[in-house]
MIBA-626763 format. One record per residue (C-alpha): residue number from 1; x, y, z. Coordinates in steps of 0.001 Angstrom, whole numbers, plus 500000, padded with zeros to 6 digits. Each point is the difference from the previous one (the first is absolute). Layout:
// MIBA-626763
<pt><k>NUM</k><east>X</east><north>Y</north><up>Z</up></pt>
...
END
This chain:
// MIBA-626763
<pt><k>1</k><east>150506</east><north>122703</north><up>595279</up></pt>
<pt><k>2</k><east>497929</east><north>502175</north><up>502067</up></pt>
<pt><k>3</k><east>497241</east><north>498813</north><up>502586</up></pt>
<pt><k>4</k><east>496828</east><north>500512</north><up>500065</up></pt>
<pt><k>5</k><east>498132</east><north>501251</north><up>503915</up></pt>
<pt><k>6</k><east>497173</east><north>498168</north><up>499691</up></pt>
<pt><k>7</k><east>500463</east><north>496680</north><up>501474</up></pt>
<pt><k>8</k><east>499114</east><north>497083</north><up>502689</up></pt>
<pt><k>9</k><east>502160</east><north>497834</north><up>501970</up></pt>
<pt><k>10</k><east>499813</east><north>497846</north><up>503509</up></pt>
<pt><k>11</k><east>502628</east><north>497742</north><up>501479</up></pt>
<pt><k>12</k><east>499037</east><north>497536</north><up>502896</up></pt>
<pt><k>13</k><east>501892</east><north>497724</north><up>502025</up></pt>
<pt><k>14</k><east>499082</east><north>497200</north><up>503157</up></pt>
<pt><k>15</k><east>502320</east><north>499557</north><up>503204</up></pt>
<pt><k>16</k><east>499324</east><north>497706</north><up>502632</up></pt>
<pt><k>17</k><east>498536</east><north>502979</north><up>501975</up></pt>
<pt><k>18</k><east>497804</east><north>501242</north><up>497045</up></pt>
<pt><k>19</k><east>499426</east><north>501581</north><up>496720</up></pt>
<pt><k>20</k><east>501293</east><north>503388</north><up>498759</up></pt>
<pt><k>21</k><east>498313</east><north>501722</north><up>497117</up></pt>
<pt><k>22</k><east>500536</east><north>503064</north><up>497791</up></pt>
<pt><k>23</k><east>497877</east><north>501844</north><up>497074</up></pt>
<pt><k>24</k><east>501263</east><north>502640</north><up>498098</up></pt>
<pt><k>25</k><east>497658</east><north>502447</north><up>497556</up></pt>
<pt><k>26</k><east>501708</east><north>502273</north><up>498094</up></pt>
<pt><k>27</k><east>498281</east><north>502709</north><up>497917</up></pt>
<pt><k>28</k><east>501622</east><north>502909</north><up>497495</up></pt>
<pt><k>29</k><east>500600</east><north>503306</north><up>502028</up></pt>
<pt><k>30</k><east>502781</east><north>503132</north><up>499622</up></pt>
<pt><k>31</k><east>501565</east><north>499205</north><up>503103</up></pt>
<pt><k>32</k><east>500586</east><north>496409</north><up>502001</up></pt>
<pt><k>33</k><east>497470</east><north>499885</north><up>502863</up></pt>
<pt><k>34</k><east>499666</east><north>496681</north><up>502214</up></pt>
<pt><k>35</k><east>497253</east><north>499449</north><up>501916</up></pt>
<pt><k>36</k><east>500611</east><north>497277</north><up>502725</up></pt>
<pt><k>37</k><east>497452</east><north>497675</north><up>501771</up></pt>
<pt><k>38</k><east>501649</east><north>498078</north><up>502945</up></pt>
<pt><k>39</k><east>499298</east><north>498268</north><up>503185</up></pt>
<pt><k>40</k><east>500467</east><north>502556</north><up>503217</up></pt>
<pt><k>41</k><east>502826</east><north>498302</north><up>501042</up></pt>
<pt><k>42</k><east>501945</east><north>500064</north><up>496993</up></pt>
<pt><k>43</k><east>498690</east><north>503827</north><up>499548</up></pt>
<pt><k>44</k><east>503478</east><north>500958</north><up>501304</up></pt>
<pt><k>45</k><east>502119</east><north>498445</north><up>496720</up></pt>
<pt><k>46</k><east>497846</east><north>502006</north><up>497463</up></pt>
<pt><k>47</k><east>502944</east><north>502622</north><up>499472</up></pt>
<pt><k>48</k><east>501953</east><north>496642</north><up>499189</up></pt>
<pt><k>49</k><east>497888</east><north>498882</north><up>497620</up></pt>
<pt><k>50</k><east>499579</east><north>503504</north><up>498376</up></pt>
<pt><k>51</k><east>503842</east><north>499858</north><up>499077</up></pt>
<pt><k>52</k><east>500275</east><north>497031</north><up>498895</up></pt>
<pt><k>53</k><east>497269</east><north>500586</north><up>497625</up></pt>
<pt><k>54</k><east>501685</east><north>503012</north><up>498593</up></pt>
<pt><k>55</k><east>502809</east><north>497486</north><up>498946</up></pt>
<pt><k>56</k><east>498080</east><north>498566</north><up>497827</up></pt>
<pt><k>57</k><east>497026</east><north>502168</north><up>498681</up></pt>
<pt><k>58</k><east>500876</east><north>504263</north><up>499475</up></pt>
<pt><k>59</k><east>495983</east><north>500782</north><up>498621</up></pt>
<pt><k>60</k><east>496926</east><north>498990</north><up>500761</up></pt>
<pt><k>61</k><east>497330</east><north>499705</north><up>502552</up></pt>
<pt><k>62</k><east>500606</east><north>496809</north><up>501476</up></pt>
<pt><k>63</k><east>497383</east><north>498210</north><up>502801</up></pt>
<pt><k>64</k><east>502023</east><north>497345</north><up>502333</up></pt>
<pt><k>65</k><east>498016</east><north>497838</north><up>501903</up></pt>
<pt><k>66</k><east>501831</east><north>497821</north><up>502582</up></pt>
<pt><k>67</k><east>497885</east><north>497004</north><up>501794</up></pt>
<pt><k>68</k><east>500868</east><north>497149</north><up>502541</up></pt>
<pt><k>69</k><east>497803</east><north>496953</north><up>500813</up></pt>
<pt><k>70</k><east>501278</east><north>498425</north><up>503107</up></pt>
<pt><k>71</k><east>499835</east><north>496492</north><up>500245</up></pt>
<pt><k>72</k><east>497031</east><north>498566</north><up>501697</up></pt>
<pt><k>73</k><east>500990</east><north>497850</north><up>502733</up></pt>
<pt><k>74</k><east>503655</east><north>499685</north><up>499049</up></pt>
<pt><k>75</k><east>501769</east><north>502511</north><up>502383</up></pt>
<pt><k>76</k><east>497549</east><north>499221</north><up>503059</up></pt>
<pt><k>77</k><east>501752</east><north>498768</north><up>503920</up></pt>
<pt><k>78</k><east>498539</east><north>499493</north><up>503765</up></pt>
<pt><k>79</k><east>500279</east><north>503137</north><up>502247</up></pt>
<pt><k>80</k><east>500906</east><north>497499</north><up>502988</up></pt>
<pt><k>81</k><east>499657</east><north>503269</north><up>502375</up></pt>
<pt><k>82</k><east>496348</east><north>500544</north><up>499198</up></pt>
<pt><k>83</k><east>498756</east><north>496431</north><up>500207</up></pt>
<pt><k>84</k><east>502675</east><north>499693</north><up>503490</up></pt>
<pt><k>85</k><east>497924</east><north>502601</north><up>501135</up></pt>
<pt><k>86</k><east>496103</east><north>499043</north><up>498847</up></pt>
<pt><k>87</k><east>500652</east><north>496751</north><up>501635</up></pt>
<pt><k>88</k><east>500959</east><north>501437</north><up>503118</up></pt>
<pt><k>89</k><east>496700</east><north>501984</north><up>500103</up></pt>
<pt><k>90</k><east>498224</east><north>497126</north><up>498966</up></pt>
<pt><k>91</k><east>500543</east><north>498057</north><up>503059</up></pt>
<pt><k>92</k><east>499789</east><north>502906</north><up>502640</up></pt>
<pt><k>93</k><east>496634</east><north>499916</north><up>498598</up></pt>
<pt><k>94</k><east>499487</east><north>496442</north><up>500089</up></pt>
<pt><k>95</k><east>500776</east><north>500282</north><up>503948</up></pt>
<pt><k>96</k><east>497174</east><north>502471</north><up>500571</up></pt>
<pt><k>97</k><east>497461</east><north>497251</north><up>498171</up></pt>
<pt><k>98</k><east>498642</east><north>497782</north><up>502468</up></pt>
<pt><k>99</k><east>499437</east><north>497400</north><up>496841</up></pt>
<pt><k>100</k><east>503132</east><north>499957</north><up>498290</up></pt>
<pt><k>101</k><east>498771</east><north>500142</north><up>495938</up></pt>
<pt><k>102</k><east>502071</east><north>497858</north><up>497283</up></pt>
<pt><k>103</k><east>503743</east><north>500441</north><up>499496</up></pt>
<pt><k>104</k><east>500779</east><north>502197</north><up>497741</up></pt>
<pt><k>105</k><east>501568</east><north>498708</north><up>496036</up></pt>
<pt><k>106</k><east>502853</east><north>501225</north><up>498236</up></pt>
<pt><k>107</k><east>497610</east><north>501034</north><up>497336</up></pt>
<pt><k>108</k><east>498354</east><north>502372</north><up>502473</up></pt>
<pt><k>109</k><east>503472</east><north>501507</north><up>501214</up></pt>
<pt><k>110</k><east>500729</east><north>500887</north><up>496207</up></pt>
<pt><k>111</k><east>496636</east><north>501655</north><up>499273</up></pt>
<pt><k>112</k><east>500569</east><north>502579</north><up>502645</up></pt>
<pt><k>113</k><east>501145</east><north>503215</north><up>498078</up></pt>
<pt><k>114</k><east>503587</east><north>500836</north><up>500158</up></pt>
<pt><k>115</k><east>501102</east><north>496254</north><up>500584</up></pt>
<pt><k>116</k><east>499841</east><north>498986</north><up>496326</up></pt>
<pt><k>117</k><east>502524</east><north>503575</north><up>498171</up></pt>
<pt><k>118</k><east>501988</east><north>500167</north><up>496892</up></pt>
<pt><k>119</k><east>503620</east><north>500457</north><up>499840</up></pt>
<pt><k>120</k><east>500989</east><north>503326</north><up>498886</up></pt>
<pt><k>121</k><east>501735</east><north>500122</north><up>496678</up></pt>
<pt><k>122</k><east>504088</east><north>501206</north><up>499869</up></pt>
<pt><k>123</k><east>499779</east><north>503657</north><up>498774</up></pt>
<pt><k>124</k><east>503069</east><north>499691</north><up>498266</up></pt>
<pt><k>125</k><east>498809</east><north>496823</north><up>498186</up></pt>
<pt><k>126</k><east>497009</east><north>501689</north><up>498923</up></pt>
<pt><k>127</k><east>501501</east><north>503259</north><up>499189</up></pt>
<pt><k>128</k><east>502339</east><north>497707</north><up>497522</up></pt>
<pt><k>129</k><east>497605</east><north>498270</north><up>498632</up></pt>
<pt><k>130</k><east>498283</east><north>502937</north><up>499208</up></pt>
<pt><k>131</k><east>502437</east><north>501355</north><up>498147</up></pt>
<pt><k>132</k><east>501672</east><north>497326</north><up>497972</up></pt>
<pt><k>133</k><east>496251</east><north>499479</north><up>499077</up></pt>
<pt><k>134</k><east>499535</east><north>503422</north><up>498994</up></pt>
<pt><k>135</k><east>503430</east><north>500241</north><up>497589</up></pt>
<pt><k>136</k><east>498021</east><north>496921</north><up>498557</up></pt>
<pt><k>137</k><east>497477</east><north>501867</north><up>499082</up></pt>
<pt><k>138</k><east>501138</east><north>502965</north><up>498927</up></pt>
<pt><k>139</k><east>502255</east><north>498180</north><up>497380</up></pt>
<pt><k>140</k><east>496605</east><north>498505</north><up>499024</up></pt>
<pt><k>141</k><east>498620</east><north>503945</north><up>499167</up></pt>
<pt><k>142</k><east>503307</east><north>500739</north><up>498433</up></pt>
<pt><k>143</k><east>499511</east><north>497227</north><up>497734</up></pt>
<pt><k>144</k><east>496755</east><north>500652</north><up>499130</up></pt>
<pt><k>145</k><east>500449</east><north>503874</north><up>499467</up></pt>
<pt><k>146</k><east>502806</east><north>498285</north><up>497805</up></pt>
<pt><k>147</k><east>497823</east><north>497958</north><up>497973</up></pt>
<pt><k>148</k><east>497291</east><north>502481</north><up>499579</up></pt>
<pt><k>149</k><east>502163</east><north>502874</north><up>499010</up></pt>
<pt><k>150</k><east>501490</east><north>497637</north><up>496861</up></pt>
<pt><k>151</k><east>496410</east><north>499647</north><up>499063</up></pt>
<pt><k>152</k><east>499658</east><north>504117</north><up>500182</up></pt>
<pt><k>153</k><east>503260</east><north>500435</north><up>498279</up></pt>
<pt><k>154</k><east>498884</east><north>498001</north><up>496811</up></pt>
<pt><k>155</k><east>496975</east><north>501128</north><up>499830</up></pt>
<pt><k>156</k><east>501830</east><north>503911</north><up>500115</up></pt>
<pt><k>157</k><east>502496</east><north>498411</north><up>497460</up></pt>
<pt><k>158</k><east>497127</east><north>499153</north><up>497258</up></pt>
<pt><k>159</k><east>498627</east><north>503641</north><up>500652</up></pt>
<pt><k>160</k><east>503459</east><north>501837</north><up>499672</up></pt>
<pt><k>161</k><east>500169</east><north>498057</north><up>496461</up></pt>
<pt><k>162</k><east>497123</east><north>500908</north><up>499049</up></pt>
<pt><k>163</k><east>501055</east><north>504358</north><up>500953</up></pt>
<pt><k>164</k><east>503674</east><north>498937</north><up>497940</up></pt>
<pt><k>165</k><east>497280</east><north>498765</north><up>496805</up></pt>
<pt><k>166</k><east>498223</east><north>503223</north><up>500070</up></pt>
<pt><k>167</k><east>503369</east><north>502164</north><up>500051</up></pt>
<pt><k>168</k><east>501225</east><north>497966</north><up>496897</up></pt>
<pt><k>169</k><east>496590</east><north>500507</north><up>498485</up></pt>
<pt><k>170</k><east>500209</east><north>503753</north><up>500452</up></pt>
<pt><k>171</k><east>503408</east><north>500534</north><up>499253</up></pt>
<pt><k>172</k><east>498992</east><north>498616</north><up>496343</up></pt>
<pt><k>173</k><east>497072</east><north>501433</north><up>499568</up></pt>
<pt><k>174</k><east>500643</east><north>504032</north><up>501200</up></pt>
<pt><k>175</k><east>502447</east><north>500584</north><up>497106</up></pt>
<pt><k>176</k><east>497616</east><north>498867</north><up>497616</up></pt>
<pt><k>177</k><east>496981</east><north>502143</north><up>501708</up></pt>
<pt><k>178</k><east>501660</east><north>502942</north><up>500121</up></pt>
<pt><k>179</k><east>501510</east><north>500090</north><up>496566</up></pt>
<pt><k>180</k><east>495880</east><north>499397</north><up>499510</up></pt>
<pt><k>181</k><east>498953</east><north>503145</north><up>502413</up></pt>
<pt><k>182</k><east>503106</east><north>502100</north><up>498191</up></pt>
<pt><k>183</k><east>498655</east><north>499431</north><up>496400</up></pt>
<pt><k>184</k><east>496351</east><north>500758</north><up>501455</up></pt>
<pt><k>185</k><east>501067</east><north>502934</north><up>500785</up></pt>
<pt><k>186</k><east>501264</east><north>500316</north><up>496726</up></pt>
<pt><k>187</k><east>497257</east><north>499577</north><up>498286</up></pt>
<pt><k>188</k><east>497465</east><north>502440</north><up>501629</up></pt>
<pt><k>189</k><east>502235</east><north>502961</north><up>499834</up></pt>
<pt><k>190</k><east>500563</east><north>499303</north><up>496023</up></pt>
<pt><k>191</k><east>496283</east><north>500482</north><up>500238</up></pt>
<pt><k>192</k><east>499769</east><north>503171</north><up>501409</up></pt>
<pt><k>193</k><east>502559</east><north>501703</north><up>498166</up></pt>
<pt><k>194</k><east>501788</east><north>499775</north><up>496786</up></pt>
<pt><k>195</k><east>503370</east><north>501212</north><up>501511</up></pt>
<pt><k>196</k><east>501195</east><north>498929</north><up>503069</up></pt>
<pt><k>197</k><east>502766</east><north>501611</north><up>502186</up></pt>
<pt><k>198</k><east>502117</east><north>496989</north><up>500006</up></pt>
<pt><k>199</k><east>502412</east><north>501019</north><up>503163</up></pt>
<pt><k>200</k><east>496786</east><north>500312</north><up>502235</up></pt>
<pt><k>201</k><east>498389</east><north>496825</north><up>498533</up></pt>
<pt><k>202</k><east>503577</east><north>498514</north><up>501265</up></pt>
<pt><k>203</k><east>499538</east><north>501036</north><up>503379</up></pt>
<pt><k>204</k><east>496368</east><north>499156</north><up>500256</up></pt>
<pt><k>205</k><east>501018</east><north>496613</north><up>499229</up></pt>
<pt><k>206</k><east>502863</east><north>499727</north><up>502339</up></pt>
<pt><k>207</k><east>497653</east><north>501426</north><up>502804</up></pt>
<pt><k>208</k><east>497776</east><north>497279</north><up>499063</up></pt>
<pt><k>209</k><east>503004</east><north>497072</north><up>499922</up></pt>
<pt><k>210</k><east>500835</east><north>501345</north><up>503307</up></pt>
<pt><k>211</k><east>496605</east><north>499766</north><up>501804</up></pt>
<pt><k>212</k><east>499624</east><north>496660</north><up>498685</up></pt>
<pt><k>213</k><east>503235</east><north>498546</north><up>500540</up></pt>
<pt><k>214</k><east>500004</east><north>497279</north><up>502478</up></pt>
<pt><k>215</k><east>503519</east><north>498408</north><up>499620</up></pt>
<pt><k>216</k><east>500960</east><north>501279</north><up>503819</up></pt>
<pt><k>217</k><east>497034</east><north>498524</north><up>501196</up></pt>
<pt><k>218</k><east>500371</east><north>496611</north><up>498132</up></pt>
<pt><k>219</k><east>503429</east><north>500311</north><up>501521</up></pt>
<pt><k>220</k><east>499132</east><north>500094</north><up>502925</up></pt>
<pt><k>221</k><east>497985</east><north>497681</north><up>500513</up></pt>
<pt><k>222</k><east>502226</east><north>497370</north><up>498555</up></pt>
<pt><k>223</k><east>502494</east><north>500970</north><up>503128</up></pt>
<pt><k>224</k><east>497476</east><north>499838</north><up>502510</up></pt>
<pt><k>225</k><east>498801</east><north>496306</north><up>498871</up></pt>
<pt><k>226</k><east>504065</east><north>499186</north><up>499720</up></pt>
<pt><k>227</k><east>500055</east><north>501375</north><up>503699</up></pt>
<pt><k>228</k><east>496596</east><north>497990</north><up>500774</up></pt>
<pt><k>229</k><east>501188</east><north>497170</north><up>498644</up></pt>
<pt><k>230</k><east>503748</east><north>500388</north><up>502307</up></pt>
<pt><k>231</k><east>497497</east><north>500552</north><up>503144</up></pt>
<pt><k>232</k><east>498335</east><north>496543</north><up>499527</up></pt>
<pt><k>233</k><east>503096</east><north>498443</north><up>499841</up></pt>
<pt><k>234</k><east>501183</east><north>500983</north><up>503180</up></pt>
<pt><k>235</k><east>499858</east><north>498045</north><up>503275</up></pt>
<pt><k>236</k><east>499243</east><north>503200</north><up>502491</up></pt>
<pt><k>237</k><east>496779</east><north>501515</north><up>500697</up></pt>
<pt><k>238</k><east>498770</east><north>502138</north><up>496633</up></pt>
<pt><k>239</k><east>496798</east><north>500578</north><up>500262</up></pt>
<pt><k>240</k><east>500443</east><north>503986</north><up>500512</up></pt>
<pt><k>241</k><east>502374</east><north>500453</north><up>497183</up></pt>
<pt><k>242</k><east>497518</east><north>498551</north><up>497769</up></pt>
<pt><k>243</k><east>497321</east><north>502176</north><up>501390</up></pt>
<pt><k>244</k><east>502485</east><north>502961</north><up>498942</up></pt>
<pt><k>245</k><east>500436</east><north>498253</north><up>496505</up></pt>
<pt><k>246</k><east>496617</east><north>499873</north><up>499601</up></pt>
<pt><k>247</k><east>499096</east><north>503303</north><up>500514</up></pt>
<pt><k>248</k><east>502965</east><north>500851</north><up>497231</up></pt>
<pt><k>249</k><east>498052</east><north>497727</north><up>497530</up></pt>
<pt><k>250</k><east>496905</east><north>501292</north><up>500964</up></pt>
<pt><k>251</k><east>501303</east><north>503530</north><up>499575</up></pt>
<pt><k>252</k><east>501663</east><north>499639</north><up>496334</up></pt>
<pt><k>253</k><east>496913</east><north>498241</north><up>499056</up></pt>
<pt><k>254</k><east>497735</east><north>502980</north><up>500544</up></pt>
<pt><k>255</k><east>502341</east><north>502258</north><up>498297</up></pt>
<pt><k>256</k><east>499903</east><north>497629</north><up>496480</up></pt>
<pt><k>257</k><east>496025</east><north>500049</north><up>500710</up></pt>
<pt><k>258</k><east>499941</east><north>504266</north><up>499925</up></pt>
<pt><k>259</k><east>502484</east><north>499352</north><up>496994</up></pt>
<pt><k>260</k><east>498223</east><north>497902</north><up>497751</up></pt>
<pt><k>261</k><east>498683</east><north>501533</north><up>497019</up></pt>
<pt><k>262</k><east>498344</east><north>496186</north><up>498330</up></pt>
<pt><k>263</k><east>497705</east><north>497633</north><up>501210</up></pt>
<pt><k>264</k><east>503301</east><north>497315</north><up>499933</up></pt>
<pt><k>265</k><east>501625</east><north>501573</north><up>502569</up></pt>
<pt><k>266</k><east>497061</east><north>501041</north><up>502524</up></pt>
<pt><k>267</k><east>498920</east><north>496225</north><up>499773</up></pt>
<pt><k>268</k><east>503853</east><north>499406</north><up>500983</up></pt>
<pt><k>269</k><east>500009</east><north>502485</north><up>502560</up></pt>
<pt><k>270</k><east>496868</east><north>498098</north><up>501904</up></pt>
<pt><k>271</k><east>501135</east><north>496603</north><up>499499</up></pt>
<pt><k>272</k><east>503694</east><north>501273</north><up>501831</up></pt>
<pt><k>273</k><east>497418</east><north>502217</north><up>502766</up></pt>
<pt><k>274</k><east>498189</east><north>496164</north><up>500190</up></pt>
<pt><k>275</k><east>502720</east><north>497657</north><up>500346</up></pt>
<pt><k>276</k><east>501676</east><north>502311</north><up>502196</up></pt>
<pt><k>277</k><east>496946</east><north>500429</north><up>502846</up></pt>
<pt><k>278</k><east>500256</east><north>496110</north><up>499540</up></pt>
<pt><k>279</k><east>503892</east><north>499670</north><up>501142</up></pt>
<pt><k>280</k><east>498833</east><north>502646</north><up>502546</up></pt>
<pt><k>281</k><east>497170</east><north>497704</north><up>502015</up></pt>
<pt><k>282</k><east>502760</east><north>497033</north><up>500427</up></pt>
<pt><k>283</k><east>503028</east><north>502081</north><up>500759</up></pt>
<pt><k>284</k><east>497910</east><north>501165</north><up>502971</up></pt>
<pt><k>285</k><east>500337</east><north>496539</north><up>501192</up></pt>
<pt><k>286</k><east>503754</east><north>499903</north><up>499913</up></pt>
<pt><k>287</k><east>502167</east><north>500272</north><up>502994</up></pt>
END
C-alpha cells in the first residue's frame, strides 16, 4: 500500500541519567528534506541521523526535533578540591580576625559555587540512547504514513470506480448517439435536396463517425486505471507515477470533452475532469 507524507510521531525514553525525546513532522513535498533541531553537543551526529532517516522515509519534508531533560539532582557529587581549598582560605582569614566569628557548617561549604557540580553524562551513552530512541520513532512515522496512506488509497479506490462507471456508461451509450447524429444528418440533407449523391453522403458520415469516435480514448483510460490500480498495490514509493497517470487521464479526458457531440457525453466528460482533480489533491500527499 502506499504511504501517505503527512504524519506525526515522537518516541521517549528515561535512564537513570535522564530523559531523551524525539518529534517528528512530516509534510508532502517533491523531494525528502529533514530539518533537524538538536542540542549543540549532539550538533555533530546530525549527518547520522540524516541517513538513517533516508532508510526509512524517500519523500517528504520531515522536521526532527531531538530534546534531553537531565535529571534534577540525580547525577550531582562534591568537588572535594574546591571546598579543600575554601576552607583553607577560610581560616587564613579567621587568623587576621582578632574575634574569631562562628565555625563554619557543612551547609555553608556546599553553598559556595563550584563545590556542589553535576556529573557529566557518558557521550557514548547518550549518543546511544539517542539513537535507539530515534529508530523508535521513526518506525512510529513509518507507521503512521502507513496508516494514513490506506486511508488515501481507498478513498482513490472509490474514485477510480466511479472513472471505470463512466467508461461503461459511455461505451453504451456512443453507439447509440451516433447512429442518432448519423440519421440527423440524414434527415436534413433529404430536406434540401430530392437527390442526394450517395458516395459523398458516405463519406460525410464516415468523417463524422471518425470525429466522434472515442473507442481509443475509452481504451485508454481503462489501461491507465488497470495501471493505477497495479501502482496502489505496490509496496515502493508511487506517488510520481501516479502523478504521470494522472496527467494521462486528465489528458484523454479533454480529448472526449472536444469530441462530444451530446449533452450525455459532455456531462461524462466533467464528471471524469471532476473525479480526476479529486484523485489529484490526495495523490499529492503520497510518498
Amino acid at each position: 500500500m502506499p504511504r501517505s507524507m503527512t504524519a506525526f510521531a515522537s518516541a521517549s525514553a528515561k535512564y537513570p541519567w535522564g530523559t531523551v525525546i524525539w518529534e517528528l513532522r512530516s509534510i508532502n513535498h517533491r523531494f525528502l528534506e529533514p530539518t533537524f533541531r538538536l542540542p549543540e553537543t549532539l550538533r555533530h551526529l546530525e549527518i547520522n541521523y540524516r541517513e538513517k532517516l533516508r532508510q526509512f522515509v524517500q519523500r517528504g519534508k520531515v522536521d526532527c526535533s531531538l530534546r534531553i531533560d537531565i535529571a534534577q539532582g540525580s547525577a550531582t557529587g562534591i568537588n572535594l578540591d574546591i571546598a579543600r581549598q575554601y576552607l583553607a582560605a577560610c581560616k587564613e582569614v579567621q587568623q587576621l580576625i582578632p574575634d574569631s566569628p562562628a565555625p563554619l557548617s557543612p551547609i555553608d561549604v556546599l553553598q559556595v559555587p563550584g563545590v556542589m557540580q553535576e556529573n557529566k553524562v557518558d557521550t557514548q551513552a547518550l549518543q546511544t540512547a539517542t539513537l535507539d530512541v530515534y529508530n523508535e520513532a521513526l518506525q512510529k512515522l513509518v507507521d503512521a504514513r502507513g496508516r494514513e496512506g490506506e486511508r488515501l488509497a481507498t478513498f482513490i479506490g472509490e474514485r477510480l470506480e466511479k472513472i471505470s462507471h463512466e467508461v461503461a456508461s459511455l461505451r453504451t451509450v456512443l453507439p447509440q448517439l451516433m447512429a442518432q447524429q448519423q440519421q440527423k444528418l440524414r434527415d436534413k440533407l433529404e430536406q434540401l435536396t430530392d437527390q442526394l449523391d450517395e458516395e459523398r453522403l458516405e463519406q460525410e458520415l464516415v468523417y463524422l463517425a471518425n470525429k466522434s469516435d472515442a473507442d481509443e480514448e475509452l481504451d485508454r483510460l481503462e489501461t491507465h486505471i488497470e495501471e493505477f490500480y497495479r501502482a496502489l498495490d505496490s509496496t515502493s514509493p508511487v506517488g510520481r507515477r501516479l502523478d504521470f497517470l494522472l496527467q494521462e487521464l486528465n489528458r484523454e479526458a479533454n480529448t472526449l470533452s472536444s469530441k462530444s457531440q451530446a449533452s450525455t457525453t459532455t456531462h461524462s466528460a466533467v464528471e471524469l475532469k471532476v473525479l480526476i482533480e479529486q484523485i489529484r489533491e490526495q495523490v499529492q500527499n503520497l510518498e
